[in-house]
VEXPADREN-463537 format. One record per residue (C-alpha): x, y, z; chain; residue number from 1; residue in one letter. Coordinates in steps of 0.25 Angstrom, whole numbers, plus 5000, padded with zeros to 4 digits. Example, Ala and Ser with C-alpha at 12.3 -4.5 7.8 and 13.67 -1.06 7.14 Angstrom:
REM residues 2
- 5049, 4982, 5031, A, 1, A
- 5055, 4996, 5029, A, 2, S
REM end
This chain:
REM residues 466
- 4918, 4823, 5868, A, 1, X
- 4906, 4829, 5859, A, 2, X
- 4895, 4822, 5853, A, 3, X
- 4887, 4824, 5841, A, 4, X
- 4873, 4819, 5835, A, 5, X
- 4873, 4810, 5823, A, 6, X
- 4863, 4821, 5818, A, 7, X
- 4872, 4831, 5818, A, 8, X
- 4861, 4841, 5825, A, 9, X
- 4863, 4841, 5839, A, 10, X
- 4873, 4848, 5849, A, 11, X
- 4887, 4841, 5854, A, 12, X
- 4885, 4835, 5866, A, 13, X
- 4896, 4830, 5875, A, 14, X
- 4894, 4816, 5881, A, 15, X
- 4884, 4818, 5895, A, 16, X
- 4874, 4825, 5885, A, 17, X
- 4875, 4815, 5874, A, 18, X
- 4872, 4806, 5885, A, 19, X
- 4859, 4812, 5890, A, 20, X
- 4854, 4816, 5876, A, 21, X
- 4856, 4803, 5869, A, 22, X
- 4848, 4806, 5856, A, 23, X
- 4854, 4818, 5851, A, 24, X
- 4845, 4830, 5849, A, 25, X
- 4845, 4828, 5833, A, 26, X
- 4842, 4814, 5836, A, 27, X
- 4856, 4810, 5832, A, 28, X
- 4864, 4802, 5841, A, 29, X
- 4878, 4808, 5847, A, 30, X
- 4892, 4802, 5845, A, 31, X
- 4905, 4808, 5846, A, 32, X
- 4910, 4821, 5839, A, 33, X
- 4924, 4811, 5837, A, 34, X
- 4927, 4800, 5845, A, 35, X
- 4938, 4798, 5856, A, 36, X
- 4949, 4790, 5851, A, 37, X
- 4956, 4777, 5860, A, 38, X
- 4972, 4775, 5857, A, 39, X
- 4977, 4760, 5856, A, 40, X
- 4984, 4762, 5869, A, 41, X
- 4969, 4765, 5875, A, 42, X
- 4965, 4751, 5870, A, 43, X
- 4976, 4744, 5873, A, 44, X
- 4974, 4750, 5887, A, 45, X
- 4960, 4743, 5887, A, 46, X
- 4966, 4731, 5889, A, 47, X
- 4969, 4733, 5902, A, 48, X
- 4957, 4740, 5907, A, 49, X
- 4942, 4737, 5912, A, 50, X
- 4930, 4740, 5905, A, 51, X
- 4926, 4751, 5913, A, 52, X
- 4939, 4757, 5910, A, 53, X
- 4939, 4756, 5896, A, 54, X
- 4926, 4762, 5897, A, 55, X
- 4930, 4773, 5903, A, 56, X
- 4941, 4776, 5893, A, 57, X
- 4932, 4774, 5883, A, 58, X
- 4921, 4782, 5887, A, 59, X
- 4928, 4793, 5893, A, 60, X
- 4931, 4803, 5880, A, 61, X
- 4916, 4800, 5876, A, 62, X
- 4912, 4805, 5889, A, 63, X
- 4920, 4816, 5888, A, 64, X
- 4918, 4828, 5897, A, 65, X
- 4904, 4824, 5900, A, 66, X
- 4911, 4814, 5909, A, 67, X
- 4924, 4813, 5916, A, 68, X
- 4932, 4799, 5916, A, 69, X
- 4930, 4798, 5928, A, 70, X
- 4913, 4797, 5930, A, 71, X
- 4914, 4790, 5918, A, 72, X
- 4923, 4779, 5925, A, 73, X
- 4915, 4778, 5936, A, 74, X
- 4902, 4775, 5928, A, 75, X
- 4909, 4766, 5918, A, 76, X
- 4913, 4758, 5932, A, 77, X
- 4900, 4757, 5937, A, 78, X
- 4893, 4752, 5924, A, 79, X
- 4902, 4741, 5923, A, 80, X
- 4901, 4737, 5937, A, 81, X
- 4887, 4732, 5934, A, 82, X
- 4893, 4722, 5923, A, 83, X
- 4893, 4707, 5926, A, 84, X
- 4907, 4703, 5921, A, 85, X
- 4921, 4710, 5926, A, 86, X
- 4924, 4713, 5909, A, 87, X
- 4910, 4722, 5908, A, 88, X
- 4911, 4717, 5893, A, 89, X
- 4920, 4702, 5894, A, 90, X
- 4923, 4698, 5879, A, 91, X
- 4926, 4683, 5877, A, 92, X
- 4926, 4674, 5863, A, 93, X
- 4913, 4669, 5857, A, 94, X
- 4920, 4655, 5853, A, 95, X
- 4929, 4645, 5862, A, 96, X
- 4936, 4646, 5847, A, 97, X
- 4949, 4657, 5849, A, 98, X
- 4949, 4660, 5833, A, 99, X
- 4934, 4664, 5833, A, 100, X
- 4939, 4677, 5836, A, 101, X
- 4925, 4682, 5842, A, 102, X
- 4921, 4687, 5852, A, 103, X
- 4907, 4691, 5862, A, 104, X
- 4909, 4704, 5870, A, 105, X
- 4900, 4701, 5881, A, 106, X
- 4892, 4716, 5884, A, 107, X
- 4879, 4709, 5894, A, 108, X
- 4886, 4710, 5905, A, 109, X
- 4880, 4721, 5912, A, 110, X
- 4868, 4722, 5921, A, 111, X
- 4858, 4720, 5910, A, 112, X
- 4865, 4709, 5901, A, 113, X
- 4867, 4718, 5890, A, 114, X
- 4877, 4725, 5882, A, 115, X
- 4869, 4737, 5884, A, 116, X
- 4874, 4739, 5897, A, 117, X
- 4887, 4740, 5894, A, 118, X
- 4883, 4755, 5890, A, 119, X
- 4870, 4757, 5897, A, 120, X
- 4876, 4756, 5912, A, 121, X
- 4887, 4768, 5908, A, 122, X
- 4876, 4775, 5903, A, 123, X
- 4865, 4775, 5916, A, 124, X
- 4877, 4779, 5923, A, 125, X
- 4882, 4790, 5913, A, 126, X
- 4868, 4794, 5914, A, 127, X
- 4867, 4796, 5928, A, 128, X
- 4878, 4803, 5928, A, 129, X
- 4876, 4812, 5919, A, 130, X
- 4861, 4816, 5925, A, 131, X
- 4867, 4817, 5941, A, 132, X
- 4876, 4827, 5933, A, 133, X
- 4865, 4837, 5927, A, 134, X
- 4856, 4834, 5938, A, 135, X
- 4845, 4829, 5929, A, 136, X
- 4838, 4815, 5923, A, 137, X
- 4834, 4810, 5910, A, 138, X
- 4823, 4800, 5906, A, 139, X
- 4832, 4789, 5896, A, 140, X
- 4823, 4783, 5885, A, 141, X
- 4828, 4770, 5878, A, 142, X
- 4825, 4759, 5867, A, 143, X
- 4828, 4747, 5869, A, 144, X
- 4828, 4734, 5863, A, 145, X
- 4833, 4729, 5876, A, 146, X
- 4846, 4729, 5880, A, 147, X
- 4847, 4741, 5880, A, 148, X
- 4834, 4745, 5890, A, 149, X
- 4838, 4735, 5901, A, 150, X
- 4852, 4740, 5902, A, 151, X
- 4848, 4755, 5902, A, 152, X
- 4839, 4752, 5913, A, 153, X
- 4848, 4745, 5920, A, 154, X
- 4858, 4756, 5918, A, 155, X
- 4848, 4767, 5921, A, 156, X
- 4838, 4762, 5932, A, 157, X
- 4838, 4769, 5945, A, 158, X
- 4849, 4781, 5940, A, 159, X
- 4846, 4795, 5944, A, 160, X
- 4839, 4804, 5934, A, 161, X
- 4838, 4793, 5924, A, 162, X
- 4823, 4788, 5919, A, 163, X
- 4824, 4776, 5909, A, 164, X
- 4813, 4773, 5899, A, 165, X
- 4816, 4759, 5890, A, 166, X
- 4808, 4756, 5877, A, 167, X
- 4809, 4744, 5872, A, 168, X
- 4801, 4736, 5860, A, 169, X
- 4791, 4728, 5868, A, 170, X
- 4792, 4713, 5865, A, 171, X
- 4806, 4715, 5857, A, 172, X
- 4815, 4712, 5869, A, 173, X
- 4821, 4699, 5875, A, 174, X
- 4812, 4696, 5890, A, 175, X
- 4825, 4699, 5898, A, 176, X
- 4828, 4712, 5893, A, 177, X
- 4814, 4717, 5893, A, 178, X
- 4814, 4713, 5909, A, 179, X
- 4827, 4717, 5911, A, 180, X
- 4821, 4733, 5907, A, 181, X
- 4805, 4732, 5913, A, 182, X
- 4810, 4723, 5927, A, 183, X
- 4819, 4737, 5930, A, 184, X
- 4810, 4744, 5941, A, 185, X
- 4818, 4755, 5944, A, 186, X
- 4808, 4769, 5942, A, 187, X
- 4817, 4774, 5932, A, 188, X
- 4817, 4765, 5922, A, 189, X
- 4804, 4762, 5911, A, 190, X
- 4802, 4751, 5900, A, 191, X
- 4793, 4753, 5888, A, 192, X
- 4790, 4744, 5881, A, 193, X
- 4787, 4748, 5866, A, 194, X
- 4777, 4741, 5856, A, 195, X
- 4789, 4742, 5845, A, 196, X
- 4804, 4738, 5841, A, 197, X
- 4816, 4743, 5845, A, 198, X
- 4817, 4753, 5834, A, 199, X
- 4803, 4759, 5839, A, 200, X
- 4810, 4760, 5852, A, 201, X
- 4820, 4767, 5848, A, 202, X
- 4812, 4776, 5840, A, 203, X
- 4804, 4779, 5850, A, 204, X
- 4816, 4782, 5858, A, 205, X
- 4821, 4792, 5847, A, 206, X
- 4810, 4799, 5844, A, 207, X
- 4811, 4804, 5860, A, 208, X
- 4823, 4810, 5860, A, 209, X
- 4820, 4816, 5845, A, 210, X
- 4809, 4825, 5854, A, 211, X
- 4819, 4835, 5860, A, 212, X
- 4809, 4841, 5867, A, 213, X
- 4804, 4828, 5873, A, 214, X
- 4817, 4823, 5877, A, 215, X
- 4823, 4835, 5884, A, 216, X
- 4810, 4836, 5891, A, 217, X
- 4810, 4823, 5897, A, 218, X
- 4827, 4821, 5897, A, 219, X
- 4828, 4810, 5887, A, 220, X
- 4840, 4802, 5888, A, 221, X
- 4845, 4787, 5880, A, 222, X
- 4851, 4774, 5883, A, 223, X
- 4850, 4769, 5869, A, 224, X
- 4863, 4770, 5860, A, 225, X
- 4858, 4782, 5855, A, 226, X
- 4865, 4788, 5868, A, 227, X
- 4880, 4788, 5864, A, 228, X
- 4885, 4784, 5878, A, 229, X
- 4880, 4771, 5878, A, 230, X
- 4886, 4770, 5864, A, 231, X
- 4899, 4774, 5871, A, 232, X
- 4898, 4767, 5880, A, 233, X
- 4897, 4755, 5871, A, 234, X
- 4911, 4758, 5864, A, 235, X
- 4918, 4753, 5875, A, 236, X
- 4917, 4740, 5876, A, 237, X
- 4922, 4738, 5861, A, 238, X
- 4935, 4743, 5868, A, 239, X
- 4935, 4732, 5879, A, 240, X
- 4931, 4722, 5870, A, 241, X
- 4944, 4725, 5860, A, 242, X
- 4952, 4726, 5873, A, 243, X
- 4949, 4710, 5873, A, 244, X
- 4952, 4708, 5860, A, 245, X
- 4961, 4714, 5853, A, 246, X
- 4973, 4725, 5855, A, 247, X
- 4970, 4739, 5854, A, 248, X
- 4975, 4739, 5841, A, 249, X
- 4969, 4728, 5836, A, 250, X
- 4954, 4726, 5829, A, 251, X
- 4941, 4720, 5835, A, 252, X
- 4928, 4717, 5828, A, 253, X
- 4914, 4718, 5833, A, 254, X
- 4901, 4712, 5831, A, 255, X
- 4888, 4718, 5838, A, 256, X
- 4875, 4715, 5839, A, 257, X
- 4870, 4729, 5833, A, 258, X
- 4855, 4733, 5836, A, 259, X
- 4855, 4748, 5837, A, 260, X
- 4871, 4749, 5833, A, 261, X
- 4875, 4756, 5846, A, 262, X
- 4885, 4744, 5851, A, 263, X
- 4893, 4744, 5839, A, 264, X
- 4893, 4756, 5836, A, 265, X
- 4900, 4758, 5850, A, 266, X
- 4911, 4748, 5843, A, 267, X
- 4911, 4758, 5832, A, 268, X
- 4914, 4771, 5841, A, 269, X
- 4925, 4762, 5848, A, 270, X
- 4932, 4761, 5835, A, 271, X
- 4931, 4775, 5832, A, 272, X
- 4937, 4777, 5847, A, 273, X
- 4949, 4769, 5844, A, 274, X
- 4946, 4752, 5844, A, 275, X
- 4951, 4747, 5831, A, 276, X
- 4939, 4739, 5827, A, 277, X
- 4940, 4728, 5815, A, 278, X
- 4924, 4726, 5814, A, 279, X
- 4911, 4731, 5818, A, 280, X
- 4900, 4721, 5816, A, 281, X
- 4885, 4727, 5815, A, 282, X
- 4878, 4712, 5821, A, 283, X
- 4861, 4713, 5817, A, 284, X
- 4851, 4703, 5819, A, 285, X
- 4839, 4702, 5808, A, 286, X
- 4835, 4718, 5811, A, 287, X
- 4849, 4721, 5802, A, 288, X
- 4848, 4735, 5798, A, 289, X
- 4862, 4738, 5801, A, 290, X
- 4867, 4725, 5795, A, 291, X
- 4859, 4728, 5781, A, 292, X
- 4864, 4742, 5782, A, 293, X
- 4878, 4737, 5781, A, 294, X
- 4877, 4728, 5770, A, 295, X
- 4866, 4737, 5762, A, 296, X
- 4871, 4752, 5765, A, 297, X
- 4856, 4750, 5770, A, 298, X
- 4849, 4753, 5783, A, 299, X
- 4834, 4749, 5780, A, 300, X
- 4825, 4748, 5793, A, 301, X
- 4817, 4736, 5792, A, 302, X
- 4806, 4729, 5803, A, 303, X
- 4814, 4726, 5815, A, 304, X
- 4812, 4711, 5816, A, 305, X
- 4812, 4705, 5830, A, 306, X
- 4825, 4697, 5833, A, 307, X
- 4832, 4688, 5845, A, 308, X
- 4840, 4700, 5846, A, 309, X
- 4830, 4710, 5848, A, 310, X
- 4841, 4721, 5853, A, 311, X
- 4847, 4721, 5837, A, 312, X
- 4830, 4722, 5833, A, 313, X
- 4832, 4737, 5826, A, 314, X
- 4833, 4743, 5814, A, 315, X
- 4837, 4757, 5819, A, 316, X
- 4850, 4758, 5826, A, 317, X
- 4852, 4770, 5832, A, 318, X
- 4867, 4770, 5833, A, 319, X
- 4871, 4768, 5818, A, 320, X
- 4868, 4783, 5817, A, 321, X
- 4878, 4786, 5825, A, 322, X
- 4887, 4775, 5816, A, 323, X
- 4881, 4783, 5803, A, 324, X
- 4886, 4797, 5810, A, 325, X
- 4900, 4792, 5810, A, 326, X
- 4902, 4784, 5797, A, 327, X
- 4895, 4797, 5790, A, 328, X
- 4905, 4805, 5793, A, 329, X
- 4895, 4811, 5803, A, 330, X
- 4886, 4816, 5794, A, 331, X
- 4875, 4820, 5801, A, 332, X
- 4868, 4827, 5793, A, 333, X
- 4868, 4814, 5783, A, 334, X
- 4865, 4806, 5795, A, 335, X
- 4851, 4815, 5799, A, 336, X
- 4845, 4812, 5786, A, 337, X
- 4850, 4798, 5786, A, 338, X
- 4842, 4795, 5799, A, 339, X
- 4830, 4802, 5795, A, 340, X
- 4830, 4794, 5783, A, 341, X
- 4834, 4780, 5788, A, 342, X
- 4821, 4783, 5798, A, 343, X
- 4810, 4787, 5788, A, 344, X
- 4813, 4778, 5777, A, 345, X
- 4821, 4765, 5784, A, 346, X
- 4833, 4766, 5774, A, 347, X
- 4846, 4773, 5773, A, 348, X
- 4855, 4770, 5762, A, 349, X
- 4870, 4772, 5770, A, 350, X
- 4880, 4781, 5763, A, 351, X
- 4890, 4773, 5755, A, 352, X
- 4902, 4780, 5763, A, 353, X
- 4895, 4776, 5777, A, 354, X
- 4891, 4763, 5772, A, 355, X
- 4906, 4760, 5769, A, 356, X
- 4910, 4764, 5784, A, 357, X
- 4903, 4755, 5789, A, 358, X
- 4906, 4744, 5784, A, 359, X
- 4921, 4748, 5786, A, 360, X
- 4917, 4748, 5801, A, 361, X
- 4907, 4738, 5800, A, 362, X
- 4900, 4723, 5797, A, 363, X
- 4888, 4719, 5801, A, 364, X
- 4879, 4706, 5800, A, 365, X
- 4866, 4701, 5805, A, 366, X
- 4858, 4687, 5812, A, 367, X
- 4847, 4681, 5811, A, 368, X
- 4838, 4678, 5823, A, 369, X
- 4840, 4664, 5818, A, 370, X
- 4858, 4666, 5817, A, 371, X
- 4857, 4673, 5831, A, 372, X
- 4850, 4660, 5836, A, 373, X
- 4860, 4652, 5829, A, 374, X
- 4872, 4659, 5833, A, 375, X
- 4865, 4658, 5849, A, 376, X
- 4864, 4643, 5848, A, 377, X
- 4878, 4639, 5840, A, 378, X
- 4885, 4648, 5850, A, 379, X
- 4878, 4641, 5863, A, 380, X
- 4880, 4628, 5856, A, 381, X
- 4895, 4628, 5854, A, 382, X
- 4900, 4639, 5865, A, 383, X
- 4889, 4639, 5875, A, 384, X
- 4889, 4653, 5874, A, 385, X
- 4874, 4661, 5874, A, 386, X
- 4874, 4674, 5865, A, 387, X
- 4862, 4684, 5864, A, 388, X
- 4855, 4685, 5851, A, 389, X
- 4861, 4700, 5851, A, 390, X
- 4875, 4694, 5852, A, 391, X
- 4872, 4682, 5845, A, 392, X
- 4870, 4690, 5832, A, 393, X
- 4884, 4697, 5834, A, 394, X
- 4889, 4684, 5835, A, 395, X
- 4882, 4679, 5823, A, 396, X
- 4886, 4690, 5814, A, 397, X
- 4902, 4691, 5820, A, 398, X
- 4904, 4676, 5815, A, 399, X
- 4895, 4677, 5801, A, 400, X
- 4906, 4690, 5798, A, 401, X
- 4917, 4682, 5804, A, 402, X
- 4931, 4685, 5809, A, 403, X
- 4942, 4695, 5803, A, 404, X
- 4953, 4700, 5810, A, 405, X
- 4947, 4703, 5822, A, 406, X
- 4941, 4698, 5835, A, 407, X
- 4925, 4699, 5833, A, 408, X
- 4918, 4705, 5844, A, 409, X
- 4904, 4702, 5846, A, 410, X
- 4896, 4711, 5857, A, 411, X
- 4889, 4700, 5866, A, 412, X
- 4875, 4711, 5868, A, 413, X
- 4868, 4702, 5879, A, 414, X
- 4867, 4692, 5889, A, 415, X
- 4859, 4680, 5882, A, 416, X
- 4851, 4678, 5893, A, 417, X
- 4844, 4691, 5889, A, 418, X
- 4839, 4683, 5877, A, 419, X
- 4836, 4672, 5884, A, 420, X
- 4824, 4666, 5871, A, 421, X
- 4834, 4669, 5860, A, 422, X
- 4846, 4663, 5866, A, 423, X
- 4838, 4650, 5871, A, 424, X
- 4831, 4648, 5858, A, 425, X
- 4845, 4648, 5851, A, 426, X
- 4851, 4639, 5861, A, 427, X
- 4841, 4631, 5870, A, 428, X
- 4848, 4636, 5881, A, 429, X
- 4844, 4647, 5891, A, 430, X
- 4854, 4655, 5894, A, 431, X
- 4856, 4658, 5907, A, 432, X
- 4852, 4670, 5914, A, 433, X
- 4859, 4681, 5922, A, 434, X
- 4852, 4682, 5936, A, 435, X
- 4847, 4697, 5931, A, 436, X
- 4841, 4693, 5920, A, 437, X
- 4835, 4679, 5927, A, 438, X
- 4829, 4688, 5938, A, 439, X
- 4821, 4697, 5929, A, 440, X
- 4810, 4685, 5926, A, 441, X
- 4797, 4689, 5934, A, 442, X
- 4800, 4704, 5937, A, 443, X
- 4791, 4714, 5936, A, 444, X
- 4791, 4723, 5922, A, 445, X
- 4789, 4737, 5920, A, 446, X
- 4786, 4742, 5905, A, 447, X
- 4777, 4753, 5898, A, 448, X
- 4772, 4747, 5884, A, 449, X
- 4773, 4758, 5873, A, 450, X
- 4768, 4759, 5858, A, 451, X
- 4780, 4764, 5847, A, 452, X
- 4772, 4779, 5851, A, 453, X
- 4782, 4790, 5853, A, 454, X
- 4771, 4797, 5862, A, 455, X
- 4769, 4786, 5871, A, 456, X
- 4784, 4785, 5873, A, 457, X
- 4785, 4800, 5875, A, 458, X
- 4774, 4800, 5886, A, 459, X
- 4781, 4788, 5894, A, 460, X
- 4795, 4796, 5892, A, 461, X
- 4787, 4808, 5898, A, 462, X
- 4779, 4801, 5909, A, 463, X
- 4792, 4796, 5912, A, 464, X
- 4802, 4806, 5912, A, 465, X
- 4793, 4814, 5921, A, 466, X
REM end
């Protein structure tokens, strides 16, 4: 298996490479040079297999030679052992009612509650790995707007040859999850909080790995989807999830709460990989750039908003490149100038013959702050059943579009105790805390506070990595 940028600039890498470089040295981002293909008879065998096995099969032609079946077994063995149900990722009906026909895909059940993890315990381990092999280290830089910093940290504290430096937008994260990164007090791991949104974070993020001579100096490495193992690693679960569902001839739908398009975009690579899929639905809160984009042919940046799902609070996601690269044609050098244009001037008008593909492949619809708290408070009242706001938009958006011919699937992002304000001020209930995330009150923090100032970033990276 070979990899390619979506700028069309940088050499082929194999997988352990694309793993260590993340951003591609063109600044592109890497997907496959074609995709492996699963028979019907592979996913009819899914039935009858465990997650981690699936995984495993799943994974393995994307790894490819970097990684043998077997190492890759036995890391995909030990990330799933750290989850808390016997599934990894149970799915069960959203209603008592059996003609709803929709369903939550439950992805929080790993060690920080999140779907995140689901990718981000492979990808510690995949890391170690790959570092006790060359006999080397890397200090990994991430943006968060959350999730994604606790679960790396999780994944990453304490593992040989690994340093972990988090930015996330100070004050525009939920209590818990800024505890769950800053309580960590292992010597390898560093928070930052940065006076900014998440977009500035991610920027910031960029604009290192963009300085070739600053990120091979210090062996810069990522955890954000712009590192295409953890979109791999993503894909698999949209497998397991149809497994449940339907037969391996038969289509699924769904809906995902899409911040920075990495998730369903893993739902889109397992289609090209095989899974018959019926519907992919793009699921937005009030900061809908990819919503407007598909009704408009429009992507127009506009001033992030703060919402009750801060983790969708973004109006550049970095994976619909990698969407843009395939519907294109993978026309790259199209795609170059259509970057460089979205970023200067905040609008890019979408070809006609891309915006046609995706709406053949996709829907999209968007909630309200106010239709999240709605959808929170009529679900508890007639089901007893707490959503995050995250998921709570997916829902939302799943039953405004309504039901085809399909089972809708909607990706249940994270526990709702991690959003503890939202989810009470929707209900009037509390819902009730995992004993991880009660024992986090009172601990002690550990956070550097940093302006959105690439040179400030750079000197923390450098103090850092030395």
């Amino acid at each position: 298996m070979k990899y390619e940028s979506t700028r069309g600039k940088a050499p082929l890498l194999e997988f352990s490479d694309v793993l260590l470089a993340g951003l591609a040295s063109d600044g592109g981002l890497y997907v496959p040079t074609e995709f492996p293909k699963l028979t019907p008879a592979d996913l009819k065998s899914f039935r009858q297999m465990s997650y981690s096995e699936i995984a495993t099969r799943v994974l393995t032609p994307l790894v490819s030679p970097s990684i043998d079946s077997d190492d890759l077994g036995n890391m995909v063995e030990e990330s799933y052992a750290t989850f808390r149900h016997h599934e990894v990722v149970p799915v069960r009906p959203l209603t008592a009612e059996s003609n709803d026909n929709l369903f939550l895909v439950e992805l929080f059940w790993g060690p920080t509650f999140s779907f995140k993890d689901v990718a981000l315990q492979l990808l510690g381990r995949l890391f170690e790995y790959e570092l006790s092999r060359r006999d080397t280290n890397v200090t990994i830089v991430g943006a968060t707007s959350g999730d994604t910093g606790s679960a790396a940290i999780e994944a990453c504290r304490d593992r040989d040859g690994i340093n972990l430096i988090m930015l996330h937008p100070r004050g525009r994260v939920s209590e818990v999850q800024r505890q769950q990164m800053t309580t960590v007090a292992s010597a390898n791991i560093h928070n930052v909080a940065i006076d900014g949104t998440f977009d500035d974070c991610q920027d910031l993020v960029k604009a290192l790995f963009a300085d070739t001579k600053f990120r091979d100096t210090h062996r810069l490495g990522a955890v954000n989807s712009i590192n295409w193992a953890r979109v791999a690693a993503q894909t698999v679960y949209y497998f397991t999830t149809a497994s449940k569902l339907v037969g391996p001839n038969d289509p699924v739908s769904f809906c995902v709460p899409t911040g920075n398009f990495g998730n369903i975009f893993a739902g889109y690579i397992a289609g090209q990989m095989g899974l018959p899929l019926d519907r992919l639905v793009i699921a937005s809160n009030h900061n809908d750039i990819l919503t407007r984009a598909y009704l408009s042919g429009i992507m127009e940046i506009r001033e992030v908003q703060p919402s009750t799902s801060p983790a969708m609070d973004i109006q550049v996601s970095s994976n619909f490149e990698r969407l843009l690269f395939e519907l294109g044609g993978k026309d790259s050098a199209w795609l170059s100038e259509a970057m460089l244009q979205f970023r200067s001037e905040g609008v890019l008008a979408l070809p006609a013959n891309i915006l046609e593909r995706l709406r053949i492949s996709f829907e999209a619809g968007a909630a309200t702050n106010q239709q999240v708290a709605e959808t929170i408070g009529e679900l508890h009242a007639t089901q007893q059943e707490f959503l995050d706001p995250h998921t709570a938009v997916g829902v939302n958006v799943a039953r405004h579009l309504g039901s085809h011919n399909s089972p809708m699937a909607v990706m249940a992002t994270a526990h709702p105790a991690k959003f503890e304000a939202a989810v009470a001020d929707a209900t009037g209930m509390i819902p009730s805390k995992p004993e991880e995330i009660a024992a986090l009150a009172g601990k002690p923090e550990r956070c550097t506070h940093l302006a959105v100032d690439i040179n400030a970033v750079k000197e923390f990276v450098s103090l850092v990595s030395r």
